[in-house]
N, CA, C and O atoms as a Tripos MOL2 file, in Angstrom:
@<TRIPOS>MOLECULE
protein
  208   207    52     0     0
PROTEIN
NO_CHARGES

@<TRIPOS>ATOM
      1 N          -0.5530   -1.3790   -5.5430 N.3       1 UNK1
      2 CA          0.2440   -1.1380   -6.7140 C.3       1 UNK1
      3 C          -0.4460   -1.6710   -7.9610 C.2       1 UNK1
      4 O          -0.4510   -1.0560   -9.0270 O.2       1 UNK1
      5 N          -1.0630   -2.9200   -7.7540 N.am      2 UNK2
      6 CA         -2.0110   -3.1520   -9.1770 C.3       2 UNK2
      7 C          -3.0420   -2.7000   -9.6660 C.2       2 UNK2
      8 O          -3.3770   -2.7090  -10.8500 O.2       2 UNK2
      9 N          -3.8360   -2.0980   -8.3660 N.am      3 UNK3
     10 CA         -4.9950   -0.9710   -9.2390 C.3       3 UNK3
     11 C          -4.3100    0.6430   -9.5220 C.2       3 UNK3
     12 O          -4.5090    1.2990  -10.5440 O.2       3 UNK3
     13 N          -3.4720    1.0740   -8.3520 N.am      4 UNK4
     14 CA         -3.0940    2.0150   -9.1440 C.3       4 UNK4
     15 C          -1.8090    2.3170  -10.0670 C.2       4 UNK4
     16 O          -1.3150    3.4330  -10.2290 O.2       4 UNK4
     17 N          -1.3810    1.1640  -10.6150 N.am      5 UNK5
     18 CA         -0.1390    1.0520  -11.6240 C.3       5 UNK5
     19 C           0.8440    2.0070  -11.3850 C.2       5 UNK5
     20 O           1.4660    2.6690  -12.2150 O.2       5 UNK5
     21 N           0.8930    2.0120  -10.6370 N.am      6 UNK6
     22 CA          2.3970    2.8910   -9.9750 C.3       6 UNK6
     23 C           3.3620    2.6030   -8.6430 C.2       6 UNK6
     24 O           2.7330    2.4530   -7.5950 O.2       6 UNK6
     25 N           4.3960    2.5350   -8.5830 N.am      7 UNK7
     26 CA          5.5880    2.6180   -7.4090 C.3       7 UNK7
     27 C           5.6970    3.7850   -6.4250 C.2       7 UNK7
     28 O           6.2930    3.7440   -5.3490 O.2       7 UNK7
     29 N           5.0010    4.8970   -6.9710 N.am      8 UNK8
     30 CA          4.8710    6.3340   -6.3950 C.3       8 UNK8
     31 C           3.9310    6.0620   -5.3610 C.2       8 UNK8
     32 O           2.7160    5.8700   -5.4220 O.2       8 UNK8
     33 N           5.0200    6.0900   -4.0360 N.am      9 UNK9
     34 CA          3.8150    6.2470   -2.5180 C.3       9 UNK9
     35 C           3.1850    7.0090   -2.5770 C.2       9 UNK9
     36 O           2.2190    6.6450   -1.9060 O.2       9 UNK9
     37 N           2.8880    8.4810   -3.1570 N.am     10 UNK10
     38 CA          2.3410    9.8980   -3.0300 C.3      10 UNK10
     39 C           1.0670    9.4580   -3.3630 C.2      10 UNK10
     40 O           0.1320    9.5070   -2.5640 O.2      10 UNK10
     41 N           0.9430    8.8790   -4.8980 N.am     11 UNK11
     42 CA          0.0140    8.2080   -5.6090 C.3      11 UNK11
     43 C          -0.9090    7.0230   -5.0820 C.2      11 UNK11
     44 O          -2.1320    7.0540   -5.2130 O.2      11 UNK11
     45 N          -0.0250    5.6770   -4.2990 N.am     12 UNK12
     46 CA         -0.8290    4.8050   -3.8680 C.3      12 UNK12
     47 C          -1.1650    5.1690   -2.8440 C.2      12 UNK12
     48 O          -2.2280    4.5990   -2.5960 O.2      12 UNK12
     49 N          -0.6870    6.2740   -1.4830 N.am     13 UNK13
     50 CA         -1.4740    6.4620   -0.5540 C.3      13 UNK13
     51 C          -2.8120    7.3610   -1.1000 C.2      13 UNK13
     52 O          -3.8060    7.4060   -0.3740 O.2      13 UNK13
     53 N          -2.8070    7.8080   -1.9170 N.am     14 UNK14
     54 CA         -4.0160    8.4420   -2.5320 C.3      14 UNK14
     55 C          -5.3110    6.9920   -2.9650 C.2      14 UNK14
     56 O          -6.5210    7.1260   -2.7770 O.2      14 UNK14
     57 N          -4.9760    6.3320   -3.2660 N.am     15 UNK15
     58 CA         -5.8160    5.2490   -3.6440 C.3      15 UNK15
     59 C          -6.0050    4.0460   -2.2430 C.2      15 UNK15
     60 O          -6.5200    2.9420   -2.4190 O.2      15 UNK15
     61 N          -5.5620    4.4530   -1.0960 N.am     16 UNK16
     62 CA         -5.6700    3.5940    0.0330 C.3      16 UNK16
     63 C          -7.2070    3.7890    0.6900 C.2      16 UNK16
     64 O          -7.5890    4.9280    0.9560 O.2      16 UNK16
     65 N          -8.0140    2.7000    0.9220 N.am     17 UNK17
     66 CA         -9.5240    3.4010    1.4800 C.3      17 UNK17
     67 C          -9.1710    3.6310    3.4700 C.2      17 UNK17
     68 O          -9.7800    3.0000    4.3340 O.2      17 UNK17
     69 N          -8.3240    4.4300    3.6850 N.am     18 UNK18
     70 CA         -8.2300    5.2810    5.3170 C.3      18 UNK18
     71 C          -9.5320    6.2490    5.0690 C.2      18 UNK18
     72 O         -10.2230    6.6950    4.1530 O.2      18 UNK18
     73 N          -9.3790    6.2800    6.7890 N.am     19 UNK19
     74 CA        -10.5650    6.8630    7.0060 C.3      19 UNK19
     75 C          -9.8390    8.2680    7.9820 C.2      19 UNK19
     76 O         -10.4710    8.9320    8.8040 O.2      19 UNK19
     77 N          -8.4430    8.4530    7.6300 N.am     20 UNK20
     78 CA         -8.0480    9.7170    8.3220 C.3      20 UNK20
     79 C          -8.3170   11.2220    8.3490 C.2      20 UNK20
     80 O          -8.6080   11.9000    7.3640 O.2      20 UNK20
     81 N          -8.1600   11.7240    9.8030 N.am     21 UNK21
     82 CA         -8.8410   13.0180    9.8640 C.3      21 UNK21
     83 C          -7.5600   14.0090    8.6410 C.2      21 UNK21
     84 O          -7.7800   15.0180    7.9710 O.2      21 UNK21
     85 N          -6.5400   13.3520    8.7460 N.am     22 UNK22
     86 CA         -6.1350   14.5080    7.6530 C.3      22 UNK22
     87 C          -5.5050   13.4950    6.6020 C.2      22 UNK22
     88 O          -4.7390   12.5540    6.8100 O.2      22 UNK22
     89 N          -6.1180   14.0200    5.2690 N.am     23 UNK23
     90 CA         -5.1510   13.1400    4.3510 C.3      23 UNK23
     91 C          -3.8830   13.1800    4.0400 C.2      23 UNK23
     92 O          -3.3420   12.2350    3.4670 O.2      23 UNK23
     93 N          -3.2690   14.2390    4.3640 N.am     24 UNK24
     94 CA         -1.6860   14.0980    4.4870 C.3      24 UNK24
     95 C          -1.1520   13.0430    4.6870 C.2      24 UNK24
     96 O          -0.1390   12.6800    4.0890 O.2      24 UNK24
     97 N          -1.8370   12.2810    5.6960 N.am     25 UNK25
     98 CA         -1.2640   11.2770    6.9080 C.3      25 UNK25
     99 C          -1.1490   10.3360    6.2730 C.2      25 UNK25
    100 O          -0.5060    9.4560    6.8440 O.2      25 UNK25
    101 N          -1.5520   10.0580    5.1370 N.am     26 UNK26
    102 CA         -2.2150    8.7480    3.9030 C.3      26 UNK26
    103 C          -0.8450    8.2650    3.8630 C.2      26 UNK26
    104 O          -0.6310    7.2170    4.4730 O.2      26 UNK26
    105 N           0.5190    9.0520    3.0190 N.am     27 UNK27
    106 CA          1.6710    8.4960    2.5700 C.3      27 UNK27
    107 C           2.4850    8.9980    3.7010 C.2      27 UNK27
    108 O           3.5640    9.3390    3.2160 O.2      27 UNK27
    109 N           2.4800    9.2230    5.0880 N.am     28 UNK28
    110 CA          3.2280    8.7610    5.9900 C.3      28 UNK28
    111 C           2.6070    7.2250    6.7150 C.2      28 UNK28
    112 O           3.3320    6.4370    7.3230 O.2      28 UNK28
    113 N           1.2050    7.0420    6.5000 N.am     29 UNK29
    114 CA          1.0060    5.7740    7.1010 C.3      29 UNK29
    115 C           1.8240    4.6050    6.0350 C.2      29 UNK29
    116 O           2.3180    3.6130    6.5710 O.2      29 UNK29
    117 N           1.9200    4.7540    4.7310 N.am     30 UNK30
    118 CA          2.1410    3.7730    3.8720 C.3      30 UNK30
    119 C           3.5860    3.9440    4.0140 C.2      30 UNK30
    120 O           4.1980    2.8760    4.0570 O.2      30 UNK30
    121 N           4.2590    4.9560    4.0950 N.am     31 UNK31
    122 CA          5.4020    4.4510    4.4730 C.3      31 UNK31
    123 C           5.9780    3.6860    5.1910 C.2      31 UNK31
    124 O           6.8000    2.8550    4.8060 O.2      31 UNK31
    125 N           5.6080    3.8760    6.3770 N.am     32 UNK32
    126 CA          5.8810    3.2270    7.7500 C.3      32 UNK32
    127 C           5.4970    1.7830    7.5270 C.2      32 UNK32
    128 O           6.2620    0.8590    7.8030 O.2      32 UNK32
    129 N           4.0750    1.5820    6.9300 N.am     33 UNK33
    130 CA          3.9900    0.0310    6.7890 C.3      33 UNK33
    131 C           5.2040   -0.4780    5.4740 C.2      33 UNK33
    132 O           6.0560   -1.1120    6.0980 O.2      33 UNK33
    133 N           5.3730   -0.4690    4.8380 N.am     34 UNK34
    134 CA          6.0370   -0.6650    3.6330 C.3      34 UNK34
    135 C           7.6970   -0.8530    4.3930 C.2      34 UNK34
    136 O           8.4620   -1.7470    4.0310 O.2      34 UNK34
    137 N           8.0390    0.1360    5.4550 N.am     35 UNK35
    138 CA          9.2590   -0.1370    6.0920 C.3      35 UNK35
    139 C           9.3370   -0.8620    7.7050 C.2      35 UNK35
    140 O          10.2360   -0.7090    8.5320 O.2      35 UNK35
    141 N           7.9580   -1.7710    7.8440 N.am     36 UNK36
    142 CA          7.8810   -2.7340    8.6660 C.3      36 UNK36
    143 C           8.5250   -3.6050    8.3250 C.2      36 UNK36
    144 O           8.0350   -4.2450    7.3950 O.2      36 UNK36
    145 N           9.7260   -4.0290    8.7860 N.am     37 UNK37
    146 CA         10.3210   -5.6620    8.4040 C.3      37 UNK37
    147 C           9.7190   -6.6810    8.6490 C.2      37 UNK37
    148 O          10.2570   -7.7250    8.2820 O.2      37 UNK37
    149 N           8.5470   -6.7510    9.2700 N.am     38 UNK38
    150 CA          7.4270   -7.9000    9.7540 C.3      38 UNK38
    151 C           6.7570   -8.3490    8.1980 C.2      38 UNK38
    152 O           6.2320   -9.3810    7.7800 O.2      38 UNK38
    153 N           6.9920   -7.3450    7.7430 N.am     39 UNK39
    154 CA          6.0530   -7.4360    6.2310 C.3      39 UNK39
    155 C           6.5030   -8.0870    5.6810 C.2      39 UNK39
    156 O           7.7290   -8.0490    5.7880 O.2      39 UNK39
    157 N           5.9890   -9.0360    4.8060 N.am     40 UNK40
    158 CA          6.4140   -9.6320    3.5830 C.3      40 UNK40
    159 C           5.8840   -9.8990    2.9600 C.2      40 UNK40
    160 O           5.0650  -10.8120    3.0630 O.2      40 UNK40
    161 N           6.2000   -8.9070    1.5500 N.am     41 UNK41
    162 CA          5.4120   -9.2370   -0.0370 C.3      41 UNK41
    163 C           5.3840  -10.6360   -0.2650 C.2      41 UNK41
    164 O           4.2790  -11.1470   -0.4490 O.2      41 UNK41
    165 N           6.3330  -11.3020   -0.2850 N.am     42 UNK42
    166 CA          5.8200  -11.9910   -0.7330 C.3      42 UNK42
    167 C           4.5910  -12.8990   -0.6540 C.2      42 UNK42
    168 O           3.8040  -13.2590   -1.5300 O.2      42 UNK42
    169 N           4.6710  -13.2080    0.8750 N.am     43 UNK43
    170 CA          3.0490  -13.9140    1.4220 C.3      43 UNK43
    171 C           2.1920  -13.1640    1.0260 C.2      43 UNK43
    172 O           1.2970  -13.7670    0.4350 O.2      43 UNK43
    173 N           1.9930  -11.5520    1.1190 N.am     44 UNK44
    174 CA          1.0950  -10.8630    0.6710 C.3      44 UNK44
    175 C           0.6170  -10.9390   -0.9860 C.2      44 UNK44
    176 O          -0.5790  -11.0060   -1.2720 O.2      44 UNK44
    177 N           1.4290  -10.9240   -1.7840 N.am     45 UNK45
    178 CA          1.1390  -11.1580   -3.0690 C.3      45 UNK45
    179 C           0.4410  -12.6510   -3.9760 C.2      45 UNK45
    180 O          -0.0330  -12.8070   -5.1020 O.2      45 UNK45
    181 N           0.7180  -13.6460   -2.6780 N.am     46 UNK46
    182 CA          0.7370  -14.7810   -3.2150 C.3      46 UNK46
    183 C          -1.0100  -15.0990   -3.6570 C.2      46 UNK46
    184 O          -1.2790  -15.7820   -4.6450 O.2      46 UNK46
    185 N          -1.7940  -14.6590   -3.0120 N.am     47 UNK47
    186 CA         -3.6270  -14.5870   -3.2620 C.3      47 UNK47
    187 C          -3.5650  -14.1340   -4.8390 C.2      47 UNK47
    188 O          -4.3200  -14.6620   -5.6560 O.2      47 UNK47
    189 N          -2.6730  -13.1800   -5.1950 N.am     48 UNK48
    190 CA         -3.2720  -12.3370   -6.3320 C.3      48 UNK48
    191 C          -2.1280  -13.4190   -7.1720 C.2      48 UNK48
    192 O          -2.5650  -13.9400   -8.1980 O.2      48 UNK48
    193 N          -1.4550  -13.5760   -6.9760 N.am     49 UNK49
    194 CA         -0.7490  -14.2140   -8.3320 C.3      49 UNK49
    195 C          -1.5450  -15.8240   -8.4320 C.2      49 UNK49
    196 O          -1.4440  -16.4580   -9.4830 O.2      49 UNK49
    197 N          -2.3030  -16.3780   -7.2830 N.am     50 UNK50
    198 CA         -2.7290  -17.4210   -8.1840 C.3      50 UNK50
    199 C          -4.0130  -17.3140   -8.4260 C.2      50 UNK50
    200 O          -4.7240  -18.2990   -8.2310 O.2      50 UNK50
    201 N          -4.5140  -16.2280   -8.8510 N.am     51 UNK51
    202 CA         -6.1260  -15.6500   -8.9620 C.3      51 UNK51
    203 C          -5.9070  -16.0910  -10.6800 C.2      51 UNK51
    204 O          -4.9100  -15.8330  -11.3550 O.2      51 UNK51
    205 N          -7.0510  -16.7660  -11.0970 N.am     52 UNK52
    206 CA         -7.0250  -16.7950  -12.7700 C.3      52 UNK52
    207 C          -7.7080  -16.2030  -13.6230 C.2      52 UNK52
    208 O          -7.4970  -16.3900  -14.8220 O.2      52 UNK52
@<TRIPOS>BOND
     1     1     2 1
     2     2     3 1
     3     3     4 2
     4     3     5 am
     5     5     6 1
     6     6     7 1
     7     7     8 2
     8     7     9 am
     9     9    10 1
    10    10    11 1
    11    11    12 2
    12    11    13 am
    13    13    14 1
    14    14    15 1
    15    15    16 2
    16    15    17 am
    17    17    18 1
    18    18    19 1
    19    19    20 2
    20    19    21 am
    21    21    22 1
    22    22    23 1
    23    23    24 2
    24    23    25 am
    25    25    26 1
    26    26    27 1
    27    27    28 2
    28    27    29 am
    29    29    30 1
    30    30    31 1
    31    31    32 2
    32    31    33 am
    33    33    34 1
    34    34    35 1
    35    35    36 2
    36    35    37 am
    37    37    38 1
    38    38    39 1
    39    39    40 2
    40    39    41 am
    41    41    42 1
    42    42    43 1
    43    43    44 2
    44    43    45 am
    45    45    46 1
    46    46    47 1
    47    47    48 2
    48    47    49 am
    49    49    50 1
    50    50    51 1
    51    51    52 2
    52    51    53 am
    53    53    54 1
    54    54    55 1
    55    55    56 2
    56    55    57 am
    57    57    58 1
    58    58    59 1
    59    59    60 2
    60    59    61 am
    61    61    62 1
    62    62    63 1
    63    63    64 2
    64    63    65 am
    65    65    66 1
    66    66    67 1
    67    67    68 2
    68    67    69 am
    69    69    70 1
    70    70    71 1
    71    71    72 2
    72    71    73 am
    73    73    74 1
    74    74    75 1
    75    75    76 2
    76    75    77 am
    77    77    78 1
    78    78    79 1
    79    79    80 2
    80    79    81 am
    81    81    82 1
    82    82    83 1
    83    83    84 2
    84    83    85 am
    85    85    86 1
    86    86    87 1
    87    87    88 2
    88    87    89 am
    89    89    90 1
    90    90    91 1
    91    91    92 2
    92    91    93 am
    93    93    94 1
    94    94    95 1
    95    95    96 2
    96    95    97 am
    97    97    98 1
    98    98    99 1
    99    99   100 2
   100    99   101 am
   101   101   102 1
   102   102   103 1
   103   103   104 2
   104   103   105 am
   105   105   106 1
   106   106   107 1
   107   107   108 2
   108   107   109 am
   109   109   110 1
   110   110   111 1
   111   111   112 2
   112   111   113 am
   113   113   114 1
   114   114   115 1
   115   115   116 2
   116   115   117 am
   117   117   118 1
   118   118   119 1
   119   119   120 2
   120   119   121 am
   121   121   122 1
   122   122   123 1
   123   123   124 2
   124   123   125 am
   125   125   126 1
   126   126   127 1
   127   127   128 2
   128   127   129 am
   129   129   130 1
   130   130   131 1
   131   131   132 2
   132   131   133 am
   133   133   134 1
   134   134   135 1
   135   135   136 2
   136   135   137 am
   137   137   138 1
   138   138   139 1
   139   139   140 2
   140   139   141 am
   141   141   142 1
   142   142   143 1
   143   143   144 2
   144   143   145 am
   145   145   146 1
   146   146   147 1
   147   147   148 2
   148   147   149 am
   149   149   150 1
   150   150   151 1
   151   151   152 2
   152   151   153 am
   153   153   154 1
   154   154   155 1
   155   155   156 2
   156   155   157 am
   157   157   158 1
   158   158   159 1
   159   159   160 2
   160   159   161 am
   161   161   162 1
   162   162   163 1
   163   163   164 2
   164   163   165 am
   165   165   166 1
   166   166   167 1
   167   167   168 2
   168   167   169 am
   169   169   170 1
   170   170   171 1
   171   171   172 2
   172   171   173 am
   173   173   174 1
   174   174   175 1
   175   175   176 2
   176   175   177 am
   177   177   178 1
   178   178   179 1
   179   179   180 2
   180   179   181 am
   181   181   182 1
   182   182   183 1
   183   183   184 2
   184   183   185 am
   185   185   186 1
   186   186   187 1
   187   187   188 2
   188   187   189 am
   189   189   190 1
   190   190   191 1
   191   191   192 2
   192   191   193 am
   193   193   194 1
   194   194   195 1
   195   195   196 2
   196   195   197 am
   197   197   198 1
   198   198   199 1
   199   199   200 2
   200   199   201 am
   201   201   202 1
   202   202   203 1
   203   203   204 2
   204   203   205 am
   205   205   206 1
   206   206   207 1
   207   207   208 2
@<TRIPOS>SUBSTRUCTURE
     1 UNK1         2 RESIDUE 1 A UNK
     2 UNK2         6 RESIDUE 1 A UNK
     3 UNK3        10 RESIDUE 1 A UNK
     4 UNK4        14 RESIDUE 1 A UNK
     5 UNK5        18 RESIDUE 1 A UNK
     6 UNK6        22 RESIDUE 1 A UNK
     7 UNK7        26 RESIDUE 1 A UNK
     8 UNK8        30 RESIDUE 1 A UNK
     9 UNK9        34 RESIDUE 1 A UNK
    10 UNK10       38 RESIDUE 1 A UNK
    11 UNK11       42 RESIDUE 1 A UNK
    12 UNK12       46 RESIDUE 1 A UNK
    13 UNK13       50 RESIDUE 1 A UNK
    14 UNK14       54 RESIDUE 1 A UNK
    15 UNK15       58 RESIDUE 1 A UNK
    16 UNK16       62 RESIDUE 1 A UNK
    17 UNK17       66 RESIDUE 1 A UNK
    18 UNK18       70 RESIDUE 1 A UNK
    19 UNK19       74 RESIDUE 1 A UNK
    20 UNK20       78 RESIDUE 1 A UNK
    21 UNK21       82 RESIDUE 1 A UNK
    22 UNK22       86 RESIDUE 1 A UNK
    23 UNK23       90 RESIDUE 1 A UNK
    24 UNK24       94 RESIDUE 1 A UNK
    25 UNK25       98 RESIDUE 1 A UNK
    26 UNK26      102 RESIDUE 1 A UNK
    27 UNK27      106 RESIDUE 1 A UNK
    28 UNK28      110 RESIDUE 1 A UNK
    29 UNK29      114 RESIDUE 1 A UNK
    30 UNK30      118 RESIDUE 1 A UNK
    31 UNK31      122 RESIDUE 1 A UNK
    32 UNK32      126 RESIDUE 1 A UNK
    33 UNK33      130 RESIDUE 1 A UNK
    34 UNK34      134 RESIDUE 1 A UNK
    35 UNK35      138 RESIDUE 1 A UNK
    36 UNK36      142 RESIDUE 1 A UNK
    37 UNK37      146 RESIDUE 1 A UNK
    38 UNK38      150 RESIDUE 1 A UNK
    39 UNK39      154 RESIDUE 1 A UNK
    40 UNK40      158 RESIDUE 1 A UNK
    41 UNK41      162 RESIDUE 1 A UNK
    42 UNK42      166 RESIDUE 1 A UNK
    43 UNK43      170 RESIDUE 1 A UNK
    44 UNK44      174 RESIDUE 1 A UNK
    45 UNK45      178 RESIDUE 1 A UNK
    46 UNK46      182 RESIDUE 1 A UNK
    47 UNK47      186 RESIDUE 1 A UNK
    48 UNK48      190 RESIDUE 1 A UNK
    49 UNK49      194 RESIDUE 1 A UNK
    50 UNK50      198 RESIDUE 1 A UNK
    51 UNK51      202 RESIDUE 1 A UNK
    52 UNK52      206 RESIDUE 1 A UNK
C-alpha cells in the first residue's frame, strides 16, 4: 500500500513481485492473504513505521 498509494486490491496485486503462470491470480492471491486472520498489520507495519 505505500509504494503503490492505494487501498484498491486490483491495483496492489498489480504491484506484488509473484511469479504466477496467470496474472489474474495476483488479486485472488492478495485477497485471501489480507482475509487470513493469522495476519496482523499491525506487527507487519511496525519495521516501516520506525524506519527514519
Amino acid at each position: 500500500m505505500i509504494e503503490a498509494r492505494t487501498a484498491n486490491t486490483a491495483m496492489l496485486a498489480a504491484y506484488l513481485p509473484l511469479e504466477l503462470e496467470r496474472p489474474d491470480l495476483r488479486e485472488q492471491w492478495l485477497r485471501r492473504l489480507l482475509s487470513n486472520q493469522f495476519l496482523v498489520a499491525f506487527d507487519i507495519m511496525i519495521p516501516f513505521a520506525c524506519q527514519t
